[in-house]
N, C-alpha and C positions, 0 to 999 in steps of 0.2 A: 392748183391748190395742193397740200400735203396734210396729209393726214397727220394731226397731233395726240387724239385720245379717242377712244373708244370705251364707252359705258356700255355694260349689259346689265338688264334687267332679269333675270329669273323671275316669273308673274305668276301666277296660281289663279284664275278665276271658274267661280264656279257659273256651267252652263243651266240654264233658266230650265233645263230639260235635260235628262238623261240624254245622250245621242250613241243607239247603237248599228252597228256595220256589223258583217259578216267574223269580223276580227275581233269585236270586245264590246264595250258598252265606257264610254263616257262622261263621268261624273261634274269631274273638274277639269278645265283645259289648260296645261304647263304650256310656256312656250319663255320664248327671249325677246326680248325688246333693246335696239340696239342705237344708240345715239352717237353718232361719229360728230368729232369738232375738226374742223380744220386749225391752218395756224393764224388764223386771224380772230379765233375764238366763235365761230360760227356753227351751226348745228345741223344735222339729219335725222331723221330718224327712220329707221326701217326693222322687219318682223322676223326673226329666226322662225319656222314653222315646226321645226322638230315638237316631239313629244316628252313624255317623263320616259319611256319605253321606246323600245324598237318595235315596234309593230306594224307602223307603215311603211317606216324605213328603217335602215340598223342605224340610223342616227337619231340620239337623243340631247336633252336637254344637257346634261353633261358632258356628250361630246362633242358637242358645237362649243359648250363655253371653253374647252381646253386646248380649241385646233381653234379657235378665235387668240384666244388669250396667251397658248403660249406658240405658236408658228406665223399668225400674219407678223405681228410688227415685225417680224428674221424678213419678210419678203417687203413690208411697208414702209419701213423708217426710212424716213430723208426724201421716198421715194415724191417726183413730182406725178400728179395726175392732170392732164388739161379736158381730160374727158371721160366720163362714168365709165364708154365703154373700154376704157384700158385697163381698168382695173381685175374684169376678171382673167386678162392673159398679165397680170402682177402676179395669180395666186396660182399660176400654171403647174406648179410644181408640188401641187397639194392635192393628191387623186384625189376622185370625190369628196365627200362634205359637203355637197352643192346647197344642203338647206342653210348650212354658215357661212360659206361664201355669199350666198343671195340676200341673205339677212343684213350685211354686213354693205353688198354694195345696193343695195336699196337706199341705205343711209347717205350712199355717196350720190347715186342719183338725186335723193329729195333738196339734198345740201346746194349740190350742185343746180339744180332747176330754182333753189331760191336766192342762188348769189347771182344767177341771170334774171331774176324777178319774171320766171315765165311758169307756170303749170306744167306739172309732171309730165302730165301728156301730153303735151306742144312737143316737150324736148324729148318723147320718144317718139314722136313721128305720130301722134294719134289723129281720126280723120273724124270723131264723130263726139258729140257735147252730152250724150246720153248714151248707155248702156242697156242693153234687155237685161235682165232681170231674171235667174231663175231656182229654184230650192232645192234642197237634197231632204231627205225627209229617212230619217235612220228608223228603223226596224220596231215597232211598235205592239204592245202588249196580244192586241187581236186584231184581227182583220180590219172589225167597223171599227176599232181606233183610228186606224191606219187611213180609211175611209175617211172619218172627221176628220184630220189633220191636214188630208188634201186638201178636201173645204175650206176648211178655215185660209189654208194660204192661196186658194182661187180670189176667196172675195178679198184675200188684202190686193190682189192686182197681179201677184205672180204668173210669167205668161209659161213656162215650162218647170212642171214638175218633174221631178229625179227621186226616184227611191230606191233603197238599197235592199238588195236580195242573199240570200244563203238557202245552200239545200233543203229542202221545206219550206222556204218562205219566198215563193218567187210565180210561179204559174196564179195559183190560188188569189195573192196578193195583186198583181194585175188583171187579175181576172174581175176582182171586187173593184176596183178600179174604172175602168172601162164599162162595166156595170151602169156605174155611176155618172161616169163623165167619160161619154165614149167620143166626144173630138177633142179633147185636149192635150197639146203637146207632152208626150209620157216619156222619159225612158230608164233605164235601171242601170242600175250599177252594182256588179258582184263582188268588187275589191279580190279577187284571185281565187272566190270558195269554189271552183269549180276545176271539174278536169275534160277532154274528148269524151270519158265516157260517160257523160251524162247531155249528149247531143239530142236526147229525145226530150230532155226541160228545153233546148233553144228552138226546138222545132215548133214546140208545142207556142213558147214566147212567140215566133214567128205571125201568127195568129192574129198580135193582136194590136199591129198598126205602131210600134216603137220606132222611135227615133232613132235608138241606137241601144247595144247592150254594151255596157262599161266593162274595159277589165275583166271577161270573162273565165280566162286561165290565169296559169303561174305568174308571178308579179316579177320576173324579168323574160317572159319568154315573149320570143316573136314566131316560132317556126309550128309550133302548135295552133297560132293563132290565124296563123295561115292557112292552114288546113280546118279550122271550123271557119272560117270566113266564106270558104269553097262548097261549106252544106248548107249552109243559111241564109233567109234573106234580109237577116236584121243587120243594117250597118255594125260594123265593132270599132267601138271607141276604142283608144287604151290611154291609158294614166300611169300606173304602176311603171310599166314596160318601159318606160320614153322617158328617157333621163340626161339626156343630151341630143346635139342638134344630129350627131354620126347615129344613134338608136332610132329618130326619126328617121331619117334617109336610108336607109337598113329597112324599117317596118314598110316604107311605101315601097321599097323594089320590091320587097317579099308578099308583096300584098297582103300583109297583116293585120292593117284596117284600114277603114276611108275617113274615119276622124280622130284628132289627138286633143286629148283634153291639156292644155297645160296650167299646169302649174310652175310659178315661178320660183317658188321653194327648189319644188323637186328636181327642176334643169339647171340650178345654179344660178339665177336673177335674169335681169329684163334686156342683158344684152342675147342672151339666149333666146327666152322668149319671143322679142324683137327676130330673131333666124327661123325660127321654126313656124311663127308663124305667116312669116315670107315666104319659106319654104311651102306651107298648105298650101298659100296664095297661088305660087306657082305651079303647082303638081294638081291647082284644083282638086283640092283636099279639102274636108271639115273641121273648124276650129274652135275653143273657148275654152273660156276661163276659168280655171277652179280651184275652187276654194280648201283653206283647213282649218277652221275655227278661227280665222285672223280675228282681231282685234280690231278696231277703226284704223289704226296705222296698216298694218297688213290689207287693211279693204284698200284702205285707196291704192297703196301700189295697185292691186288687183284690177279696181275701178278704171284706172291707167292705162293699164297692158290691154283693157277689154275695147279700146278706142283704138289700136291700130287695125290697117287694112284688113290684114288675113281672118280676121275673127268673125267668124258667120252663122253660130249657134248661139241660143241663149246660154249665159253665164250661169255657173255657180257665185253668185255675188249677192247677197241677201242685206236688206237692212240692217243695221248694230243691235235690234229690237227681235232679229231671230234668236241668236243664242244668251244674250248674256243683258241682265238688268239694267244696267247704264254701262256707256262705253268711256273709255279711258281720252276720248277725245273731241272737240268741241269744234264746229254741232257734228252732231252723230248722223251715219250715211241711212238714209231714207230712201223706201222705196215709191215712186212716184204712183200716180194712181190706172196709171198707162201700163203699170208694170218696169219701167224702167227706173234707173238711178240717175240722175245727173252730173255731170262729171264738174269739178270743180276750178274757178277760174282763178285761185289765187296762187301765187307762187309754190311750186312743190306737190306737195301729195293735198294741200290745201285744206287743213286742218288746225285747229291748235292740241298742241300736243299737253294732257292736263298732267304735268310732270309730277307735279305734287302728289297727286290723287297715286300714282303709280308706286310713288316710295313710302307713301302712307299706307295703301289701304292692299296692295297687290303685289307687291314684289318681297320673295322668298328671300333672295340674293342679291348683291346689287357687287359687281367687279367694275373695276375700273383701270384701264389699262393705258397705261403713259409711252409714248413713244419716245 
């Protein structure tokens, strides 16, 4: 197939809850919504994850639309693709960007799994028809807030809880926790508020039966992470850090941590994803899925990627009905009463996409780009 047009959405929604991390507080969530046609007039769609801001990454809403719109078609036009994964060695010559590359070939993957009439996850190798299921749970007013909200997402069937921590809000916060619900799968995630010298909060963490502590230091460092890995006995995830398949194989020699959260935003899409999480498989390493406020398009890639081999932690993958009133896409992903999601059996990401609903009611901008 060849690529002929590329839409982006610019979308605005606002989240059903504040959602705050160690980095800011979330009102409304920006992002890009990207609809690739082939030349037979045929369609994909997949999720730019950037933000309005640099915050999690230095890429935003803005510069995915203009390393989208004005550099792929220089590397796209005419080009033939027979397979998703060729595309992201088409855009080789575009350092990073990886949340606009991934945004962009999501769209070729979904296009491409429904011109074979096969499910997303058939065509990326996935091995299982359901997903675990698990929450992130951003930084809340008080303690016993933070307490009820756990609650509340045990009895909807969520089998592993994630909350996010910052200096002052992390021992205390777990501690209320395990209080409360002392065997439940817990672990945390710092998003990079911390440094080595506050080893006496991870000691103290140590304590209290965590899965894993997310992202503890600097959001590209591995050689720091290395060295609290060696005082601790909380596994370390990292997220941040792991931005291609060369930063994971780099963290595992350094012993930097035993588990990598991916996101397929942040590695550049699901032919990466698809590497790294081979990669875990092999090295006998921890893996899953995580999330960034996707949208139902964005979930199901995610839903997708959480069905190959290597992945062996519960997911950041939450029903459409955690963050946002109604979802842009039909029917909206659900969590089962097991805790798990169901992966979908019809061609592609396995949705309908409510196109209308997006240019009416959600989208700021709307570009359209002709090859």
């Amino acid at each position: 197939m060849k690529i002929s047009k590329i839409m982006l959405y610019h979308v605005v929604m606002k989240l059903k809850a504040p959602f705050e991390t160690s980095f800011g507080k979330s009102v409304y969530r920006h992002g890009v919504l990207v609809q690739v046609f082939d030349d037979e007039g045929n369609t994909g769609w997949g999720e730019i994850v950037a933000d309005e801001g640099p915050w999690y990454s230095y890429e935003t809403v803005e510069t995915a639309i203009h390393v989208v719109r004005d550099f792929f078609p220089l590397l796209l036009k005419d080009k033939e693709i027979n397979h998703p994964e060729e595309f992201f060695d088409l855009l080789q010559r575009i350092r990073g960007h990886n949340m606009a590359k991934a945004g962009v070939e999501e769209a070729v993957w979904d296009l491409y799994s429904k011109n074979n009439n096969e499910p997303l996850y058939k065509a990326l190798g996935g091995i299982r028809d359901k997903i675990v299921s698990g929450v992130s749970i951003g930084i809340q007013p008080t303690i016993n807030d933070l307490v009820k909200v756990v609650g509340s997402y045990l009895e909807k069937g969520y089998k592993r809880i994630k909350i996010k921590i910052k200096p002052g809000w992390d021992v205390n916060a777990v501690e209320a926790i395990r209080k409360e619900y002392p065997d439940i799968l817990l672990q945390v995630d710092a998003n990079a508020a911390y440094t080595l010298s506050d080893i006496e909060v991870f000691k103290k963490l140590d304590n209290y039966n965590l899965l894993m502590i997310e992202q503890p230091l600097e959001w590209d460092d591995l050689v720091d992470h290395a060295e609290l890995a060696k005082m601790i006995k909380t596994p370390i995830c990292l997220d941040e850090s792991i931005k291609s398949l060369h930063d994971a194989i780099s963290a595992f020699k350094l012993n930097s941590c035993k588990i990598i959260n991916i996101k397929p935003g942040r590695v550049g899409g699901l032919k990466i994803t698809k590497e790294i999480a081979r990669l875990c498989n092999e090295k006998g390493r921890g893996a899953w899925i995580g999330g960034m406020l996707e949208t139902g398009i964005g979930r199901g890639i995610l839903v997708a990627s959480a069905t190959l081999p290597g992945i062996t932690y519960p997911n950041d993958i939450s029903g459409s009905d955690r963050y946002y009133e109604e979802d842009i896409v039909e029917p909206p992903w659900i969590v089962n009463s097991d805790g798990t999601i169901s992966v979908r059996n019809k061609p592609g990401i396995g949705v309908e996409v409510l196109e209308e609903k997006i240019k009416e009611k959600y989208s700021k901008k709307i570009i359209e780009i002709n090859f």
